[in-house]
N, CA, C and O atoms as a DFTB+ gen file, in Angstrom:
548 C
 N C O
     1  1     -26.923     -15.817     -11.964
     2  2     -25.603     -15.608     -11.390
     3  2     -24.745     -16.830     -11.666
     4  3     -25.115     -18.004     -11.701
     5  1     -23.576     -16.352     -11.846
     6  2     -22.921     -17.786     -12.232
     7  2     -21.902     -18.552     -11.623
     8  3     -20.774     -18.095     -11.807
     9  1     -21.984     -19.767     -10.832
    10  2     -21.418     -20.389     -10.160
    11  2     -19.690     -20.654     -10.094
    12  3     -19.011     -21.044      -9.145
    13  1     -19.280     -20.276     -11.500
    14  2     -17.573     -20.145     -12.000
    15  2     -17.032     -19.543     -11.176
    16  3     -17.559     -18.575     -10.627
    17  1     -15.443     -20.125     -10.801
    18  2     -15.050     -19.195     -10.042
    19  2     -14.264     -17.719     -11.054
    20  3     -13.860     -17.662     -12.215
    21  1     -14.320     -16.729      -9.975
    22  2     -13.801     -15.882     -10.507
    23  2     -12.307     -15.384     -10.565
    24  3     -11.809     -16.160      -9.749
    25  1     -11.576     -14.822     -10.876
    26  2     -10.328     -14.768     -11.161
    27  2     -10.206     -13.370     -10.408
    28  3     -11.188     -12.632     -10.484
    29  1      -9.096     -12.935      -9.686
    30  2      -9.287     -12.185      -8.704
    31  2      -9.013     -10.898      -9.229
    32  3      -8.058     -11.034      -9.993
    33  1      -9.471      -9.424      -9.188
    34  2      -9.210      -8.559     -10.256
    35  2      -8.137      -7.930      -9.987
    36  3      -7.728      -8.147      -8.847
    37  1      -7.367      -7.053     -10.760
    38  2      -6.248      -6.318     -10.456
    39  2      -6.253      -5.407      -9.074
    40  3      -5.311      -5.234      -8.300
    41  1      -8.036      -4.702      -8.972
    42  2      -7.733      -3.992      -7.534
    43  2      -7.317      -5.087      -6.466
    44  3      -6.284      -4.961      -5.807
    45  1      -8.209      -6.214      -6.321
    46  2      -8.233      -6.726      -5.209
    47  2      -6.238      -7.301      -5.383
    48  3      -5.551      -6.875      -4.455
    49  1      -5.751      -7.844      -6.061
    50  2      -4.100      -8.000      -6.213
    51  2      -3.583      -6.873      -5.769
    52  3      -2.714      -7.005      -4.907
    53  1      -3.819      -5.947      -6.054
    54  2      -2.898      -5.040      -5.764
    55  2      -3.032      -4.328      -4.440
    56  3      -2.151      -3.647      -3.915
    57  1      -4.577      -4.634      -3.831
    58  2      -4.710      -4.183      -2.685
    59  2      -3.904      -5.511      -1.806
    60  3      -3.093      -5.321      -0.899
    61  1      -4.192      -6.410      -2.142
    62  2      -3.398      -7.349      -1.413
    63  2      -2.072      -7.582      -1.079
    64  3      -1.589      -8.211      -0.137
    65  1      -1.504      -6.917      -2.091
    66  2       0.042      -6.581      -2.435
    67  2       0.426      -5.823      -1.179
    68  3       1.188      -6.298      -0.337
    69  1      -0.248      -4.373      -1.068
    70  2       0.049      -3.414      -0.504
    71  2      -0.060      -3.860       1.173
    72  3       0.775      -3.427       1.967
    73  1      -1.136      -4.736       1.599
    74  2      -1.365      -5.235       2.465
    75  2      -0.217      -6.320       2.787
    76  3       0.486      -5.971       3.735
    77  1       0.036      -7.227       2.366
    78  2       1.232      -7.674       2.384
    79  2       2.815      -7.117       2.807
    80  3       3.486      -7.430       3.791
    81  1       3.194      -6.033       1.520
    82  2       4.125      -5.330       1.881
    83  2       4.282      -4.171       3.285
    84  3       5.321      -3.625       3.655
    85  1       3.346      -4.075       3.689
    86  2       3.350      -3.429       4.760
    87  2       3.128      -4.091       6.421
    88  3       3.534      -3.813       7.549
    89  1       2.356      -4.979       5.874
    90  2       2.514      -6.247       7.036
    91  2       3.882      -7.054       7.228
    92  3       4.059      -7.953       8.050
    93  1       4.747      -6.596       6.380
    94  2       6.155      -7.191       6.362
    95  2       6.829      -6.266       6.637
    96  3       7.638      -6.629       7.491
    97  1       7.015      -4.728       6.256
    98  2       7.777      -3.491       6.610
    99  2       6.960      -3.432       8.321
   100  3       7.739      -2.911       9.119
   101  1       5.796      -3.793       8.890
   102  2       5.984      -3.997      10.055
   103  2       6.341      -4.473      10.915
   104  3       6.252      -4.155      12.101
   105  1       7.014      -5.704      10.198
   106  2       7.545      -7.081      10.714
   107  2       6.664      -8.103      11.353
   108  3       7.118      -9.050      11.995
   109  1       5.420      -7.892      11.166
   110  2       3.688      -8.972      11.272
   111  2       3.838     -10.135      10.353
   112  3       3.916     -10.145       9.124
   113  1       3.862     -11.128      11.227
   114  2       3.974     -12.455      10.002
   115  2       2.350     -12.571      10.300
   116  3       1.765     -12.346      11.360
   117  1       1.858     -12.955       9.147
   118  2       0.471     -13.518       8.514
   119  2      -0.032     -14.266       9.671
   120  3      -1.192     -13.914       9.887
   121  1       0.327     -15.065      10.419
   122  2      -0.537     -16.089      11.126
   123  2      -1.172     -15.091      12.537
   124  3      -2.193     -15.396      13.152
   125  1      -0.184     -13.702      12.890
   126  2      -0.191     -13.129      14.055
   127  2      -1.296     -11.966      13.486
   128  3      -1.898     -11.338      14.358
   129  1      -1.582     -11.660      12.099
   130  2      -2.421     -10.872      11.783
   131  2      -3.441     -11.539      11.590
   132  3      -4.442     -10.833      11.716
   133  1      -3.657     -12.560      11.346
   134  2      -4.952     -13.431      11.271
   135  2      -5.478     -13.328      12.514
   136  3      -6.599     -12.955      12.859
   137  1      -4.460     -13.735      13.212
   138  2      -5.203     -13.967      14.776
   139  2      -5.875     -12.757      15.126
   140  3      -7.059     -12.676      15.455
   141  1      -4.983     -11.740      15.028
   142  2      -5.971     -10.494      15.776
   143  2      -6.754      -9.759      14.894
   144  3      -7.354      -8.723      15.181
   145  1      -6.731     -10.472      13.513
   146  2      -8.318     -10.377      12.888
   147  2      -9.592     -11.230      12.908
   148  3     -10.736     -11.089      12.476
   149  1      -8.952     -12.134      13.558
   150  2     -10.165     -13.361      13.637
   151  2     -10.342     -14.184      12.616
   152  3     -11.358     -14.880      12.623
   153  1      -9.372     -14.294      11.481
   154  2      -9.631     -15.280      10.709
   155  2      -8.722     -16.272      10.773
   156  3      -7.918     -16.428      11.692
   157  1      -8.853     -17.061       9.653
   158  2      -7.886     -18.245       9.716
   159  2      -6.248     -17.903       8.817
   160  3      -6.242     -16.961       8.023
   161  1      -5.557     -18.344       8.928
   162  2      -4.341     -17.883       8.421
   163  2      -4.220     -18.293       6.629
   164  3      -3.545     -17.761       5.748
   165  1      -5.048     -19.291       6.587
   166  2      -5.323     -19.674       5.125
   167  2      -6.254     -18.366       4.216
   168  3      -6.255     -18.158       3.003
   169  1      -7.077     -17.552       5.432
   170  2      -8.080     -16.685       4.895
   171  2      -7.208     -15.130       4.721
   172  3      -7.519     -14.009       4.319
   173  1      -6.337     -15.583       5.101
   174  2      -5.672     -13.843       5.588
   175  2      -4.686     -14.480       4.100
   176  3      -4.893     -13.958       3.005
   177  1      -3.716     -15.548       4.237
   178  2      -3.551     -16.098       2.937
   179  2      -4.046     -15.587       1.410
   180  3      -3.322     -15.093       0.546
   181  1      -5.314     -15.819       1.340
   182  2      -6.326     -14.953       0.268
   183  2      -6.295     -13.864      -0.003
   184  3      -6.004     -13.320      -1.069
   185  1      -6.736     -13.274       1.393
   186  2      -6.332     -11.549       0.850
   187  2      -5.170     -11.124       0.534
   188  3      -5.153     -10.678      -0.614
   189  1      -3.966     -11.064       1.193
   190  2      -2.439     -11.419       0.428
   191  2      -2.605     -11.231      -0.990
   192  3      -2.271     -10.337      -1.767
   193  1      -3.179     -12.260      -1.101
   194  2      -3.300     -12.940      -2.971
   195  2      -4.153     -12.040      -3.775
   196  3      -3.640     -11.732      -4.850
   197  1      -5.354     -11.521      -3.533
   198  2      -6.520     -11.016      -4.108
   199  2      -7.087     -12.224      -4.350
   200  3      -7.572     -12.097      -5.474
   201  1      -7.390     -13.700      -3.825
   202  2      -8.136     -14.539      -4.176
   203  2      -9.808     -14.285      -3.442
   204  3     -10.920     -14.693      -3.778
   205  1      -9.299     -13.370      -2.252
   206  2     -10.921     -13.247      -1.878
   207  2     -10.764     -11.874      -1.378
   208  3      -9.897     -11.631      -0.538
   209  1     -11.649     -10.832      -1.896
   210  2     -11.800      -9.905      -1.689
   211  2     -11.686      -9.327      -0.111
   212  3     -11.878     -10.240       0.692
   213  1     -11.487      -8.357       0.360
   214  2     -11.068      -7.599       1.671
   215  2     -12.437      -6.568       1.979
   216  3     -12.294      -5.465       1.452
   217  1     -13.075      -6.654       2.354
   218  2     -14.499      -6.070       2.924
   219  2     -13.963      -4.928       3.557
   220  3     -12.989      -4.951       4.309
   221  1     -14.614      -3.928       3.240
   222  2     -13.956      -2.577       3.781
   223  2     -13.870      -2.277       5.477
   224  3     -13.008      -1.523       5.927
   225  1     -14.669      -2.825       6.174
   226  2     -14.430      -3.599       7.576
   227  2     -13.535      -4.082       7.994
   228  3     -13.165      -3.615       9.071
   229  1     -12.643      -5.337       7.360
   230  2     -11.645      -5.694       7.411
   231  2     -10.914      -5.173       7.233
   232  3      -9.932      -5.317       7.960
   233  1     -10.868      -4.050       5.971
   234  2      -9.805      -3.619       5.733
   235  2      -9.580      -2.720       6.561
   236  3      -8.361      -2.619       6.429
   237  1      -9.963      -1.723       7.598
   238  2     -10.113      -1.042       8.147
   239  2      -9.485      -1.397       9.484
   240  3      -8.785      -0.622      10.136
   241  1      -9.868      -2.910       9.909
   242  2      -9.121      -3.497      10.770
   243  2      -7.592      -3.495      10.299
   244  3      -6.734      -2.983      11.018
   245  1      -7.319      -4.002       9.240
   246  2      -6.151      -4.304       8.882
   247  2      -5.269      -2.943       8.951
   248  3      -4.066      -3.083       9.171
   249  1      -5.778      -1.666       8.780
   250  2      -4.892      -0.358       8.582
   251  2      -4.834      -0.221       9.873
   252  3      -3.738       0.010      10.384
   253  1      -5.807      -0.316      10.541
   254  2      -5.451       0.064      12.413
   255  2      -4.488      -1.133      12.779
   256  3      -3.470      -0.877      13.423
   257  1      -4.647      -1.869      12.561
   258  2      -3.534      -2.885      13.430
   259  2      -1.994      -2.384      13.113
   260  3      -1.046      -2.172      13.869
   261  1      -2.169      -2.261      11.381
   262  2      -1.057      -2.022      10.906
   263  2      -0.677      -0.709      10.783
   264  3       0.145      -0.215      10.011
   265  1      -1.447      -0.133      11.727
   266  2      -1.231       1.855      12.207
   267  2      -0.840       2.602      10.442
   268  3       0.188       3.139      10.028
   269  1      -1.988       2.358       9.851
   270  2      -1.901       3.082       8.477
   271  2      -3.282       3.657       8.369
   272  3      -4.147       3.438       9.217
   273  1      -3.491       4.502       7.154
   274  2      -4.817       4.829       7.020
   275  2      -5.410       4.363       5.466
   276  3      -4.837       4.694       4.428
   277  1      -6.313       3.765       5.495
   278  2      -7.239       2.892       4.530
   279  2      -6.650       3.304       3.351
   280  3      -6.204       2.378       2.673
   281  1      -6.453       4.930       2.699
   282  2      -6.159       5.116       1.386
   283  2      -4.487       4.615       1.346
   284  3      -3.939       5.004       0.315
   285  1      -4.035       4.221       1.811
   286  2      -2.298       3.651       2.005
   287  2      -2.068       2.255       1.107
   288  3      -1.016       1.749       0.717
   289  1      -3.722       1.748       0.898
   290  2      -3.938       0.492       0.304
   291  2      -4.044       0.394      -1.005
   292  3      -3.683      -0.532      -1.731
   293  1      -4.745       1.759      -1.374
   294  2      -5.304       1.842      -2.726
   295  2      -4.163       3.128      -3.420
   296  3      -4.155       3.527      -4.584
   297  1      -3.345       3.536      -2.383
   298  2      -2.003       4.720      -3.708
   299  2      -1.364       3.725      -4.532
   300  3      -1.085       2.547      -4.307
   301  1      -1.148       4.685      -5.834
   302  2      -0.690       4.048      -6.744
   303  2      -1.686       2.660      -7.818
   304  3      -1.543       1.774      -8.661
   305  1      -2.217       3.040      -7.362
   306  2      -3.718       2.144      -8.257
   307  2      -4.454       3.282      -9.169
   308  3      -5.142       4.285      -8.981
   309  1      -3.963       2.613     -10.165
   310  2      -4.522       3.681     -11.135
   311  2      -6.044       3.289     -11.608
   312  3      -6.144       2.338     -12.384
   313  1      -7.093       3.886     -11.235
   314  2      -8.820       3.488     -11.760
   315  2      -9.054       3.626     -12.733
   316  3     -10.081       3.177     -13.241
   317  1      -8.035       4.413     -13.449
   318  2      -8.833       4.672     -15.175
   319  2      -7.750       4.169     -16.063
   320  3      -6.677       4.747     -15.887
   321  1      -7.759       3.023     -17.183
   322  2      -6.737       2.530     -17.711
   323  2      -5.918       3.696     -18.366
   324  3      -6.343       4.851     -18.375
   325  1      -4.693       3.315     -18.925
   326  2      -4.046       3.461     -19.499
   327  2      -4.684       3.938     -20.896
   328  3      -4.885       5.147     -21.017
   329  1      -4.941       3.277     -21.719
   330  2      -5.996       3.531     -22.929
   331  2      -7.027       4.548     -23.051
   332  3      -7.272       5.272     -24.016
   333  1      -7.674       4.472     -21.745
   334  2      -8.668       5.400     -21.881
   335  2      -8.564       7.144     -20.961
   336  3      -9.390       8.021     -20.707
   337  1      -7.306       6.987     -20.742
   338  2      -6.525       8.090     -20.246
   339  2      -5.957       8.834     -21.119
   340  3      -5.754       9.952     -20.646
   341  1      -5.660       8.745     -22.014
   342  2      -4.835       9.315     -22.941
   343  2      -4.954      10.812     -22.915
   344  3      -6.073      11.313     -22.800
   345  1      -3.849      11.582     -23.017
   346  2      -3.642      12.810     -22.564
   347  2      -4.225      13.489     -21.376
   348  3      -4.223      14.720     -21.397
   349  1      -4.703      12.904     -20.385
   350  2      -4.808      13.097     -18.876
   351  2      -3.748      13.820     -18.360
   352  3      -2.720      14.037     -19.001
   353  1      -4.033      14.364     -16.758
   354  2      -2.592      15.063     -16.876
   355  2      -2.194      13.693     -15.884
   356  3      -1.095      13.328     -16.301
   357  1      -2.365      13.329     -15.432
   358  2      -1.637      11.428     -14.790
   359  2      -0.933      11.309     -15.542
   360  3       0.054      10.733     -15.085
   361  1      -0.793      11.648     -17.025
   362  2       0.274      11.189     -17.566
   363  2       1.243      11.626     -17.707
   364  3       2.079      11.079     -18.427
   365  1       1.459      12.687     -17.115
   366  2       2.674      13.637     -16.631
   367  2       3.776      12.873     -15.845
   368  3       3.708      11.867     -15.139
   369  1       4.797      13.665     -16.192
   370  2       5.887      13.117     -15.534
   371  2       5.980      13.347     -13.724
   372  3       6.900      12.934     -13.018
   373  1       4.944      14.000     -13.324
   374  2       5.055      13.861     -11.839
   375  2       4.381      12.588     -11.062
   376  3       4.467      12.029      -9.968
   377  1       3.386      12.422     -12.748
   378  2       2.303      11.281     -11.592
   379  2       2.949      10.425     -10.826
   380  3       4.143      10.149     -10.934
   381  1       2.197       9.989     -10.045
   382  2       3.215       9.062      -8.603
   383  2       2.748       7.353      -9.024
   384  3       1.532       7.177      -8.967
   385  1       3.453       6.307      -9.368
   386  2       2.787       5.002      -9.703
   387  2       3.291       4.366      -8.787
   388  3       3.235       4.711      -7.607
   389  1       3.760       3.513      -9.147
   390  2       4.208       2.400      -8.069
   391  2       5.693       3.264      -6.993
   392  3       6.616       3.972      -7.396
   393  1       5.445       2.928      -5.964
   394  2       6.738       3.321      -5.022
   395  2       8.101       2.711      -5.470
   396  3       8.124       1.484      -5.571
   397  1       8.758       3.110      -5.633
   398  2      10.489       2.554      -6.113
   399  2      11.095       1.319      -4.542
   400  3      10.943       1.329      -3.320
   401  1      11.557       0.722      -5.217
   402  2      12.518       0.017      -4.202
   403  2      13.478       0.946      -3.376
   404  3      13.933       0.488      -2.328
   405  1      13.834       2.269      -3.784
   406  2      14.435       2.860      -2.702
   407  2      13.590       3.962      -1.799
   408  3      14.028       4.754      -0.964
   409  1      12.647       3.810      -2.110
   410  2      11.257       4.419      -1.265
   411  2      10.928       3.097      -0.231
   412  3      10.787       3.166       0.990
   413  1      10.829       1.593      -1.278
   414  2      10.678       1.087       0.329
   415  2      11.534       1.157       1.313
   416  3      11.319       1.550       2.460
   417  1      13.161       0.514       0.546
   418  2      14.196       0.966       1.641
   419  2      14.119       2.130       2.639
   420  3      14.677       2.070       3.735
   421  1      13.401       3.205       2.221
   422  2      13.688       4.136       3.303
   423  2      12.770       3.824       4.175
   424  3      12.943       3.683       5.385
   425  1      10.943       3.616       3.079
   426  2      10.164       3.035       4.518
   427  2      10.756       2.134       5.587
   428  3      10.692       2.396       6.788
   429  1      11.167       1.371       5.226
   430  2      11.699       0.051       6.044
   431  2      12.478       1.066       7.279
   432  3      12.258       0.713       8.438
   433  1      12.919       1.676       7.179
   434  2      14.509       2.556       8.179
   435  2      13.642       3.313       8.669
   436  3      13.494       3.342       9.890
   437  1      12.932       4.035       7.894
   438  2      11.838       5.256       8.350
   439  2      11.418       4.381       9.789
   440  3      11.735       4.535      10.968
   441  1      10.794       3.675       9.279
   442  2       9.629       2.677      10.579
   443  2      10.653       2.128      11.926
   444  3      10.060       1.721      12.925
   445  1      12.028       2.127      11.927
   446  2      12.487       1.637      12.982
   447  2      13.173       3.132      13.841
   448  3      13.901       3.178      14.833
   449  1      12.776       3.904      13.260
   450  2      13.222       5.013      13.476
   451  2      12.096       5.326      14.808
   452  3      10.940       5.340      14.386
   453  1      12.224       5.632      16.644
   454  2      11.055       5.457      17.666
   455  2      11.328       7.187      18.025
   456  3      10.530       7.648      18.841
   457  1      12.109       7.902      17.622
   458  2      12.522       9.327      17.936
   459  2      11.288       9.703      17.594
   460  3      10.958       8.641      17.066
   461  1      10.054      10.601      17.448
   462  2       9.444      11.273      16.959
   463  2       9.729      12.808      16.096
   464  3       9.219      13.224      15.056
   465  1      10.557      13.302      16.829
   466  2      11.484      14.848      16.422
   467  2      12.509      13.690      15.483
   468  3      11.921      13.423      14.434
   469  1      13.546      13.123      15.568
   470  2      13.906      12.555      14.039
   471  2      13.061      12.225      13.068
   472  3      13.293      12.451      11.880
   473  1      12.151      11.736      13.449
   474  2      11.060      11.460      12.593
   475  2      10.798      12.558      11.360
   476  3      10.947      12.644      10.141
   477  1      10.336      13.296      12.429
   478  2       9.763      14.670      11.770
   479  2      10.495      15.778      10.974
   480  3      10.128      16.694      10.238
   481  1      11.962      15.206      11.537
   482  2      13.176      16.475      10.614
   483  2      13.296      16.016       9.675
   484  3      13.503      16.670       8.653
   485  1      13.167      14.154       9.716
   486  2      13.763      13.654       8.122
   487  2      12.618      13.686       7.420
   488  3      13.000      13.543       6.258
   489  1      11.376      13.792       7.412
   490  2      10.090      14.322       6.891
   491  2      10.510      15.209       6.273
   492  3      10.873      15.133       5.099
   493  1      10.527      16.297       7.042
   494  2      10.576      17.986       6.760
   495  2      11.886      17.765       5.491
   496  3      11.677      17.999       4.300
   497  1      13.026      17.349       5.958
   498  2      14.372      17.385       5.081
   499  2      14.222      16.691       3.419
   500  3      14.612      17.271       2.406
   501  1      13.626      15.459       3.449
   502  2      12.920      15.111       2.498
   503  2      11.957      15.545       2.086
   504  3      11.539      14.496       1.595
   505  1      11.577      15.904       1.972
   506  2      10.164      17.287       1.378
   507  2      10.951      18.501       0.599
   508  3      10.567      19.194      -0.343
   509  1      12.246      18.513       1.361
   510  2      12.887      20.119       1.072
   511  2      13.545      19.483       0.095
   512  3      13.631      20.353      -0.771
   513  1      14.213      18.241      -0.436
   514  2      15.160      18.318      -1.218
   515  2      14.236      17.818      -2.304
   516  3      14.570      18.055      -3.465
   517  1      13.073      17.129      -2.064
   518  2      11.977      16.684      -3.438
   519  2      11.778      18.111      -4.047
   520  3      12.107      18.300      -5.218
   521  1      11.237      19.152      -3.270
   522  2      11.052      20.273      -3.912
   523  2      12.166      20.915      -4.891
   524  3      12.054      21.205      -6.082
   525  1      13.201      21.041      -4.085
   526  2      14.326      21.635      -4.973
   527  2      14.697      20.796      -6.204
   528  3      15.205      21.308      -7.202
   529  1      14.476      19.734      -6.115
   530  2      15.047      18.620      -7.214
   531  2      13.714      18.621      -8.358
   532  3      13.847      18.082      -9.456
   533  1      12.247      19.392      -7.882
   534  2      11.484      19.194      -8.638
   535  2      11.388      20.895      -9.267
   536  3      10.776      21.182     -10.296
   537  1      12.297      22.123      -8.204
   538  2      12.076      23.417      -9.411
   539  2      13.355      23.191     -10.242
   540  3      13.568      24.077     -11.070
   541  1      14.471      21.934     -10.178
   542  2      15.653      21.935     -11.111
   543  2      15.345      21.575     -12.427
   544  3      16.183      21.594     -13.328
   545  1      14.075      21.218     -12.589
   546  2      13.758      20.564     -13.601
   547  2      13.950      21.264     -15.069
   548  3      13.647      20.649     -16.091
């Protein structure tokens, strides 16, 4: 086994990413999520980064605190490259990759939104106009 350090891989970055961005669309600064994970704020730091991997335990903590569910971490992570995908149907124009900046904007509004029935109409209303905008095609 070899003592080198390792370079952190694209899942663990990008899971860290997602963890990040959503710990911020909750308005959780890092030192207050450390705490009520029990680590140190330098360690919660890491995961952020993908410098040290997120143990599915943790991570599990991390979606309950942050009232999400575990696969919220890993959408938009694509497992099979690019290269070795080739003519997949992922490569369709519906596949879903990274969320747009005006998807977060809405998350961001979505989340301050405490109505539950608003909640749920602008759900429903957005659903209705993705559809129609996706038989205009």
């Amino acid at each position: 086994m070899s003592t080198e350090s390792r370079a952190p891989s694209p899942i663990d970055i990008a899971v860290g990413a997602r963890i990040r961005g959503l710990r911020e669309l909750r308005d959780v600064s890092q030192k207050e999520l450390a705490k009520q994970l029990g680590v140190t704020y330098q360690q919660f730091q890491k995961y952020e980064t993908g410098d040290n991997r997120v143990s599915a335990g943790r991570l599990w903590e991390i979606a309950k605190i942050l009232r999400t569910t575990i696969v919220y971490f890993y959408e938009g992570i694509d497992p099979v490259p690019a290269r070795a995908r080739r003519g997949l149907a992922e490569e369709s124009p519906d596949f879903a990759g990274q969320p747009s900046d005006q998807a977060h904007e809405l998350a961001v509004a979505f989340d301050h939104i405490q109505d539950e029935d608003v909640r749920l109409a602008l759900v429903n209303e957005v659903k209705k106009l993705a559809w129609a905008a996706k038989k205009q095609r």
